[in-house]
Each structure stands twice: as C-alpha cells, then as structure tokens.
C-alpha positions in Angstrom: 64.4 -34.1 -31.7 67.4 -33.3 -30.2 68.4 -31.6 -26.8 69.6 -28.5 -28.5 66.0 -28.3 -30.6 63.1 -27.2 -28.1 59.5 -26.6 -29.4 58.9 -23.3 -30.1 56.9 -21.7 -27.3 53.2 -20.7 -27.7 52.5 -17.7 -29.3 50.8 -15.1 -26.8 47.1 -14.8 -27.3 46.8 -11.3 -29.4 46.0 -8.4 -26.1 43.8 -6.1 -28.1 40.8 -4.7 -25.7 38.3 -6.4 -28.8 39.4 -9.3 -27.7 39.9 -8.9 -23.9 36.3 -6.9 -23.7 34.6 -8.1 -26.9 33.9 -6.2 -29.6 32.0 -2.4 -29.7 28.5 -2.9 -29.1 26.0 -2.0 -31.8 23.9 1.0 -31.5 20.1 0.8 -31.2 18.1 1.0 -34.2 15.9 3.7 -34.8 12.9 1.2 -34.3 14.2 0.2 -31.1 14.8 3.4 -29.5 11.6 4.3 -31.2 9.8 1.6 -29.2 12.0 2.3 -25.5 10.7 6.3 -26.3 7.4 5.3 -26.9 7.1 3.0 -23.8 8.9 5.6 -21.5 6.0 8.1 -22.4 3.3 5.7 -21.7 4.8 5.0 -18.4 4.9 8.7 -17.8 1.6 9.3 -18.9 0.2 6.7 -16.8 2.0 7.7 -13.6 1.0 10.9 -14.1 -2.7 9.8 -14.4 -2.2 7.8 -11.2 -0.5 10.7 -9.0 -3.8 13.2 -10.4 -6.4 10.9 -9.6 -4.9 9.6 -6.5 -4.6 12.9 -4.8 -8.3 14.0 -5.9 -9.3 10.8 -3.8 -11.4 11.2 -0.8 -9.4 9.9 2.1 -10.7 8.1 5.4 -8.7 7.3 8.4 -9.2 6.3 12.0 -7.5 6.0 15.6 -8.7 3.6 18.3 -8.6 5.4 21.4 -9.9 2.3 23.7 -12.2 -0.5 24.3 -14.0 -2.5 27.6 -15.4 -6.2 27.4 -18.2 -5.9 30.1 -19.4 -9.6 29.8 -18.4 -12.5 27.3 -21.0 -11.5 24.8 -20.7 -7.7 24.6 -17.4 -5.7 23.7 -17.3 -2.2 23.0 -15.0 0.1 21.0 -14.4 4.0 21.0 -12.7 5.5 18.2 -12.2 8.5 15.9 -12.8 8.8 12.4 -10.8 11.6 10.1 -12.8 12.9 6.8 -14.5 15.0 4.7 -17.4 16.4 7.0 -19.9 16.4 4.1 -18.4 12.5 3.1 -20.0 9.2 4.6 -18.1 6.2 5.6 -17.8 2.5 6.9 -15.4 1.1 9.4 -14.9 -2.4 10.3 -14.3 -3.3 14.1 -13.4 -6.6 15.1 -13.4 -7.9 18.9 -10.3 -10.8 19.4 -10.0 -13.2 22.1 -6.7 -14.3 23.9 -5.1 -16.0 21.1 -6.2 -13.2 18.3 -8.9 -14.5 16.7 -11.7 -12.8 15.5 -15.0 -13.3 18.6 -16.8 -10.6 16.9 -16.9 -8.0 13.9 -19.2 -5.6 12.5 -19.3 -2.9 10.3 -20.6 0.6 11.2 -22.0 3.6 8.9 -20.2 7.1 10.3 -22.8 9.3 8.4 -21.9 13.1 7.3 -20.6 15.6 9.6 -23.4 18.1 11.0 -21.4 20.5 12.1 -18.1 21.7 10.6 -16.9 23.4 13.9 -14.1 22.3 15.8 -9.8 23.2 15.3 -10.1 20.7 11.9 -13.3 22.1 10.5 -15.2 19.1 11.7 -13.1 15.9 10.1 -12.6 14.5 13.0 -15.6 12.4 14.9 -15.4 10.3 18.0 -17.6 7.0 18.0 -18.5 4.2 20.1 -20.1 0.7 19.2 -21.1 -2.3 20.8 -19.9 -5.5 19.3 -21.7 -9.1 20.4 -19.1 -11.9 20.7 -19.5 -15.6 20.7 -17.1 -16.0 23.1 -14.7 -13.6 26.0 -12.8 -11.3 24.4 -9.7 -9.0 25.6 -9.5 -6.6 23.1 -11.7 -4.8 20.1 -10.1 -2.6 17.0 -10.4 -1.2 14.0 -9.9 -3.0 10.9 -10.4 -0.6 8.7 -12.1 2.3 7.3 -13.2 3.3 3.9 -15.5 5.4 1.7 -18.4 3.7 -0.1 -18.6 4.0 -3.5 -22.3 5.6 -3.3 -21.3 8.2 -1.7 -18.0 9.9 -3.7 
C-alpha cells in the first residue's frame, strides 16, 4: 500500500425501515383470532354471571357504636347490624387487650327482624353482647358479619 492508496471506507449499513424496525409483522391466523374471540366471550360471559349473581346476594353489614370493660373477665359491645329484616345473621366480636390481641371472641345469632318499621324499613338493629375475657381488655369490635348459608 501506498500513501496515495487508502482502504475504501465501509459501505453504510442499507437505512430501510425493514431493517431499522424489522420486518412487517404477520397477521393472526384465523385459528388464532378464532381462539382470542372465543376466550374474550368466555370472559364476558363469566363476568357477566359474576356482576348478576353478585348483586342478587343478600348483604350484611355492621357499625360499632361503643364498648365498656367493667371487670377483667367481662367486656361488652353495642353495635348495629344492616339487613334484610326477614334475613338472619352472625357476627363475630372480639374483645383485645393493650397490645391487640384477641382476650375474648364470640359469635352471636342476630335473628329476623319483627318489625319492619323504622326510616329503613327495619334493616337496621342495635345489639349488645357480653363477651368473657381471660384477661383485662381495652377495647371490643366487630370482626365481622355474615349471612349463614341456612338461611338464604
């Protein structure tokens, strides 16, 4: 090689946008968008199905309104219950000492509704319960209320 002869500079790399971005994707096949149609229906079917049954659902909840521990053995809770007068339920109250653990727990039946008087057309009740504790505690809730499966 000589000064005067210089290697020939690369050649540039061919700017096409196939071969900046990749070629065009394929289409789906009809099987494929047969399957991704079919799923999507199933999916809308079952949601559906979930919404219908879901709303037809009796519904329970509750509101603790306030609690007293007269001794270390004894705690007692007052809440209210929102249902279906004619509907039964269970609620779960729990007594919890200083450091929130459970001293005492039971679970209480709130029958049907007598009366369906009242600015809600009787749903709402008002209960209290006495809950033993093994030990002093400083407060009492509600877990949880629910609707037994015996009576829906």
């Amino acid at each position: 090689m000589t000064s005067e002869e210089q290697p020939a500079p690369p050649a540039p790399a061919p700017t096409s946008l196939a071969n900046r971005y990749g070629g065009q994707k394929r289409a789906l096949s009809g099987k494929t968008r047969r399957a991704v149609l079919v799923a999507g229906v199933a999916v809308g079917i079952g949601f559906l199905a979930w919404v219908s049954t879901s709303a037809a659902t009796e519904s329970v909840s509750f509101k603790d309104l306030g609690y007293s521990t007269p001794d270390a053995t004894s705690a007692e809770i007052d809440f209210q219950v929102i249902k279906n007068p004619g509907t039964a339920a269970k609620c779960a109250v729990k007594a919890l000492d200083s450091k929130f653990a459970v001293v005492g727990w039971k679970v209480v039946d709130i029958g049907p509704n007598a009366a369906e008087d009242g600015a809600d057309g009787g749903r709402t009740t008002v209960h209290r319960t006495t809950l033993r504790t093994e030990s002093q505690s400083v407060s009492a809730v509600v877990d949880g209320c629910w609707i037994p499966a015996a009576s829906k």
